[in-house]
C-alpha positions in Angstrom: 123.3 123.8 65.4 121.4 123.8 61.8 120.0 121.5 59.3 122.7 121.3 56.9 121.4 118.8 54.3 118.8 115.8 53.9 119.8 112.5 52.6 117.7 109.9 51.1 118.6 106.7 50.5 116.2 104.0 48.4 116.2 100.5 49.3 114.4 97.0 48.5 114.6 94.5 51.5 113.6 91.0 50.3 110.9 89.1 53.0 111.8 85.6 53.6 110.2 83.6 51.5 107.9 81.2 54.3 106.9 84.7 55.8 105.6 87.0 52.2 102.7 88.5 53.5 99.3 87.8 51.7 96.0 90.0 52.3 92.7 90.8 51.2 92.7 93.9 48.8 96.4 94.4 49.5 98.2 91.7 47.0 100.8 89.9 48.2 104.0 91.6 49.8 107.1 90.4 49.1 110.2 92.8 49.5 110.4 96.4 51.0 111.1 98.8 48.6 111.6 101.8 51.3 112.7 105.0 51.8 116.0 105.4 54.9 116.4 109.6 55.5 119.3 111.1 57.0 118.7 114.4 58.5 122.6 115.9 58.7 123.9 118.9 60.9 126.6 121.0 60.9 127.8 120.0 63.8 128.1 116.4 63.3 124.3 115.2 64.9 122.4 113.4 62.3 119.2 111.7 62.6 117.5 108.6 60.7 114.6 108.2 59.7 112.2 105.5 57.4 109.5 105.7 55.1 108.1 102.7 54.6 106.2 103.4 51.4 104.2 101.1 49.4 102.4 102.6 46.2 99.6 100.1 46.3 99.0 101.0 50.2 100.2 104.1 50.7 100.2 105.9 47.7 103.8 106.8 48.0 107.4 105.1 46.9 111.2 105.8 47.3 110.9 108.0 43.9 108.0 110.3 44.8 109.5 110.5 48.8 112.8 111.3 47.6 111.6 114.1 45.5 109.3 115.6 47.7 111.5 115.9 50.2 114.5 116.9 47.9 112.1 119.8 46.5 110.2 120.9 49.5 111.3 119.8 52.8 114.9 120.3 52.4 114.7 124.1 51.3 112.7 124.4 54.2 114.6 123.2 56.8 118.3 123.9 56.2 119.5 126.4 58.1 116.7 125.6 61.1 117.5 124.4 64.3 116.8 120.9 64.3 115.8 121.3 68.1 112.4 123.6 67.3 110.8 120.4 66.2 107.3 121.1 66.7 107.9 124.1 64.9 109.2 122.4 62.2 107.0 119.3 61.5 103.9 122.0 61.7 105.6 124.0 58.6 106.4 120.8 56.6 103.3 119.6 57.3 102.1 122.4 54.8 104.6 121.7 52.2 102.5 119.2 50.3 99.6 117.2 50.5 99.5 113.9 52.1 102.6 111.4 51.4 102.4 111.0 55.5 104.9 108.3 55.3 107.2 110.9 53.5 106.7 113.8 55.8 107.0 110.8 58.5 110.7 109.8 57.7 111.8 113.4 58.2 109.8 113.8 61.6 111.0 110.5 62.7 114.5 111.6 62.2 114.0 114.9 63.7 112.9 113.3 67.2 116.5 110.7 66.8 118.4 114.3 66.4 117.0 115.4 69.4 117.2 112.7 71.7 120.8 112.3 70.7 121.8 116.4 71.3 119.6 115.3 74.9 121.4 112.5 75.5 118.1 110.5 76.0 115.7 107.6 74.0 112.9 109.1 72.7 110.8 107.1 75.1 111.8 110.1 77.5 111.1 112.6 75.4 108.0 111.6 75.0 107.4 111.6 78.7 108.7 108.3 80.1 107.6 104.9 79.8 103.9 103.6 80.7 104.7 100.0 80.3 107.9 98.2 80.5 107.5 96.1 77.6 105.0 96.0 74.9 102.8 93.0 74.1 102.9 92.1 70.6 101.1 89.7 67.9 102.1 87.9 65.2 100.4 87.7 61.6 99.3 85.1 59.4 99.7 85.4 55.7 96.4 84.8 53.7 97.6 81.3 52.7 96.1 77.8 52.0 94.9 76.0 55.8 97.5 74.1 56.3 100.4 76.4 55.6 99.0 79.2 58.0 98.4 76.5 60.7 102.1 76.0 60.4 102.7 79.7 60.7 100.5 80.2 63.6 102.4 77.3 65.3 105.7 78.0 64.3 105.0 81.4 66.4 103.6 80.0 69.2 106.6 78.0 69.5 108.8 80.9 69.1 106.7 82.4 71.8 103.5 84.5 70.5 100.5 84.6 72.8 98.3 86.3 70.3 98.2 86.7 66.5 95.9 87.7 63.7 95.2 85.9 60.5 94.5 87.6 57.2 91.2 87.0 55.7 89.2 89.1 53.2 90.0 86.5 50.6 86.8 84.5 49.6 84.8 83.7 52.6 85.0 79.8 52.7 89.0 79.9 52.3 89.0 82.6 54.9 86.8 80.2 57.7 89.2 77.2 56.7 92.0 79.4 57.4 91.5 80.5 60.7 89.5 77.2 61.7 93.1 76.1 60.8 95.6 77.7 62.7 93.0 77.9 66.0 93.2 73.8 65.6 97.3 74.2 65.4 97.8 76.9 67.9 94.9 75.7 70.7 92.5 77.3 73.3 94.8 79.5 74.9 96.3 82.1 72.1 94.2 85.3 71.6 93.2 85.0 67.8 91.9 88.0 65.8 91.4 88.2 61.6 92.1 91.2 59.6 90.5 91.4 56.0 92.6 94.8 55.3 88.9 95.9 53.4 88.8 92.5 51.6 85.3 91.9 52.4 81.9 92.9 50.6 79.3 94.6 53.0 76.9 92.0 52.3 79.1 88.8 52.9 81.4 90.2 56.0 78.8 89.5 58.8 77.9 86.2 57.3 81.6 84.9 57.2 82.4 86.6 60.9 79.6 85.1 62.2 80.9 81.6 60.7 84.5 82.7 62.8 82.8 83.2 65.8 83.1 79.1 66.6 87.0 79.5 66.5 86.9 81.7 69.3 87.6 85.5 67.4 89.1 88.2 69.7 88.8 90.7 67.2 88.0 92.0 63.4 90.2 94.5 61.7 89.1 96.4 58.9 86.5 94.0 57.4 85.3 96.6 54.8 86.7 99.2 52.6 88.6 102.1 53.7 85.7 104.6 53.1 82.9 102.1 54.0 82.6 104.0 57.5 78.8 103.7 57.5 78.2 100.3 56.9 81.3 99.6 59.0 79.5 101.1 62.1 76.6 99.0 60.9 78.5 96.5 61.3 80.0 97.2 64.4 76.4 97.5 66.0 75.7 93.6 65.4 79.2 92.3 65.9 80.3 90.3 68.9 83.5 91.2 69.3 85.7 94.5 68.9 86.2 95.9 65.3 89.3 97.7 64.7 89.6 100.4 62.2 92.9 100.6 60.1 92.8 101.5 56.8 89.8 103.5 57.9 92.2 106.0 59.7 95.0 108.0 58.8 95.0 111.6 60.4 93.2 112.7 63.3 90.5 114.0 61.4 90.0 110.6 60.2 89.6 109.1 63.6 87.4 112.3 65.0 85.0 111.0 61.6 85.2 107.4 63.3 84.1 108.4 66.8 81.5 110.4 65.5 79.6 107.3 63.1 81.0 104.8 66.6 82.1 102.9 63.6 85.0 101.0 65.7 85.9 100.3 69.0 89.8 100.7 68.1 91.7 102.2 65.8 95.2 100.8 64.3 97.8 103.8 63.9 100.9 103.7 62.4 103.8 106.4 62.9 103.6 106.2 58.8 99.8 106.9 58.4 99.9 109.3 60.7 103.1 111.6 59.4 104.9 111.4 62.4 105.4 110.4 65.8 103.9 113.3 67.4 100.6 113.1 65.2 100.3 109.1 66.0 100.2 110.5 69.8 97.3 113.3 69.4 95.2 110.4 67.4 95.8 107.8 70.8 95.0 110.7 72.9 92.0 111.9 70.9 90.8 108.2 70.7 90.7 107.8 74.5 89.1 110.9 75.3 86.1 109.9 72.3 86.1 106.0 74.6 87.8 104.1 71.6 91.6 102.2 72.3 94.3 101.9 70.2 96.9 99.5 68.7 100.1 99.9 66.6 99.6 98.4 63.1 102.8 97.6 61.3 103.9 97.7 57.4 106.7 95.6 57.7 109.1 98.2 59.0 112.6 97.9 58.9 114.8 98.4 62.5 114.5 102.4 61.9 110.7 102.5 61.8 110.6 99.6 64.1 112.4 101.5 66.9 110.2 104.1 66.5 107.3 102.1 66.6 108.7 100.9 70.4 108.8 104.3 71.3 105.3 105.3 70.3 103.8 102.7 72.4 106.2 102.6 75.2 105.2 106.0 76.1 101.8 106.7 74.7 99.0 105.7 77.3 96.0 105.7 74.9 97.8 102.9 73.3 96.3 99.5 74.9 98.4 96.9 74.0 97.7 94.9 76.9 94.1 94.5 75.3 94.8 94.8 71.5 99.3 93.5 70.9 100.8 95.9 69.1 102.2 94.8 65.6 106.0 95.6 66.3 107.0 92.8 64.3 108.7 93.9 61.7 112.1 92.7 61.8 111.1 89.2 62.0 110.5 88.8 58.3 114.0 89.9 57.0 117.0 87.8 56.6 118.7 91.1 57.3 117.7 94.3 58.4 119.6 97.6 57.7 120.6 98.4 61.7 123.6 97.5 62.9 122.5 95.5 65.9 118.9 93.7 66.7 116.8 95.4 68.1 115.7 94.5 71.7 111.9 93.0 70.2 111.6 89.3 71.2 108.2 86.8 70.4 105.1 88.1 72.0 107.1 91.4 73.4 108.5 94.4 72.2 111.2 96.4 74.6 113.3 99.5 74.3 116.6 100.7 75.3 118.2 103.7 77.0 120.7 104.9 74.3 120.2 108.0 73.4 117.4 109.0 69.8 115.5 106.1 68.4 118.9 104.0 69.8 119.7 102.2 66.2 122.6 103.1 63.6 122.8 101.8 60.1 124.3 99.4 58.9 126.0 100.8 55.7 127.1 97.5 54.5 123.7 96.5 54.3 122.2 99.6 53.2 124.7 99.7 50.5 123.5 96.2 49.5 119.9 96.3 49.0 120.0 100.3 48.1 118.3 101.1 44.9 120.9 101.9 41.8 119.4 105.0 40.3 116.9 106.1 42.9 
């Protein structure tokens, strides 16, 4: 069996409107415009995969993906055996520069062809399952008080134990916020706040140190991606655990982290990372180095969800008991592009035994919102 040709397919997934996500330094989100990839064989096998690219996040959109892989990665790989994927990743890996969530789509697809020619989920692949189910959080849009106190309780309701609230904003809106939803949600839901960079060195320990009253589990990324010194600064003084995300892409990344101790966690994303496999040597690197890890979520669709369940079902280094993952994904669509829900409930996240990633499109729907043109 060989790599016969590489499909992309651009689409734009509208959010529901109640659930557009609004963050500090990252605008507002309001539809998906992603990147589905279909990694054919000439024997039939062909395996999906997602990028979910934002430009003002990532870097990278439908366009740039599409050509990049169309121009590199697909020379490069037709004609291989799908199978040699470690082989494979490590050469496209060279290809280019960065666009992780690019080379990610085609990894991601790679590891759906080989658990399908196996006959087994990638969970399995990846060494079997270290948890059952995976603990998951909810997130609360950087919204006025009493619209986000409605959020938080709406997801308690639906069954969420923990969320997180965007902050990063201005500091007084940000303490009103999460003052806000602890009120609606009460005493007994794990609350953390992500600032996605939003905040200024000098105001971020003033305004956490206001949060600490409403009971804070944890801070995400209160300062700017390449603030990593005053982050670990920061981290010195602070309560509770900080959480690096925008902080960390690659390994190196988080190797840079350990060294400066400037989090206790690190938020990794199949995406960021360029693959499944490189998502796993950064939770394995962070445990040796002491540090835990969570998995931090870009609104995926059902592809890059299911992938997301399969990273944490089977990574140890991942510690969602402590820190819920963000496998949330499919939530905030009216309609995803798989052909049946995925098996991801409020609060928990669970996998299934068919065999790949264990979704198939739904063409009706990807033919809906694809992208005319792209």
């Amino acid at each position: 069996m060989v790599i016969s040709r590489i499909e992309t397919i651009p689409v734009s997934v509208p959010l529901k409107p109640e659930l557009v996500i609004r963050s500090g330094r990252g605008g507002s989100h309001t539809s998906s415009p992603f990147l589905l990839v279909k990694v054919h064989t000439d024997e039939g096998v062909t395996g999906i995969g997602e990028a979910s690219c934002t430009p003002r996040w990532s870097g990278e959109d439908q366009v740039t993906g599409a050509h990049l892989i169309h121009t590199y990665l697909e020379p490069l790989l037709r004609g291989q055996d799908p199978l040699q994927l470690e082989r494979l990743t490590q050469s496209f890996r060279l290809a280019f520069a960065g666009n992780y969530f690019t080379k990610s789509a085609v990894e991601m697809a790679l590891w759906d062809i080989a658990g399908k020619v196996a006959g087994k989920p990638v969970w399995q692949l990846l060494g079997g399952k270290i948890r059952g189910s995976v603990p998951t959080k909810w997130s609360v849009s950087g919204v006025e008080p009493d619209k986000a106190a409605a959020i938080g309780a709406r997801a308690v309701g639906q069954g969420f134990k923990a969320m997180k609230v965007k902050v990063g904003l201005d500091p007084g809106g940000d303490v009103a916020r999460v003052a806000a939803v602890r009120e609606a949600i009460g005493a007994g839901i794990k609350l953390g706040v992500d600032a996605n960079g939003g905040w200024q060195p000098d105001t971020a320990l003033a305004t956490i140190t206001r949060l600490y009253e409403n009971n804070i589990a944890f801070v995400e990324q209160p300062l700017a991606p390449d603030e990593l010194v005053a982050m670990a600064n920061m981290r010195s003084q602070l309560r509770v655990p900080l959480i690096a995300d925008e902080s960390v892409y690659g390994l190196g990344d988080a190797k840079v982290i350990a060294q400066l101790k400037a989090a206790d966690a690190l938020s990794i994303y199949i995406g960021k990372a360029g693959g499944i496999e490189p998502a796993r040597q950064i939770a394995e690197f962070a445990a040796s180095a002491g540090m835990k890890c969570t998995v931090g979520s870009n609104l995926e669709l059902g592809v890059g969800s299911a992938a997301m369940v399969h990273l944490a079902l089977a990574t140890a280094g991942i510690a969602a008991e402590e820190f819920p993952c963000d496998i949330i994904g499919p939530f905030y669509y009216e309609h995803d592009i798989v052909r049946e829900p995925l098996p991801i409930k409020p609060g928990e996240a669970h996998g299934n035994e068919r065999p790949g990633l264990g979704v198939e499109l739904d063409e009706e729907k990807v033919e809906r919102y694809r992208v005319r043109g792209g």
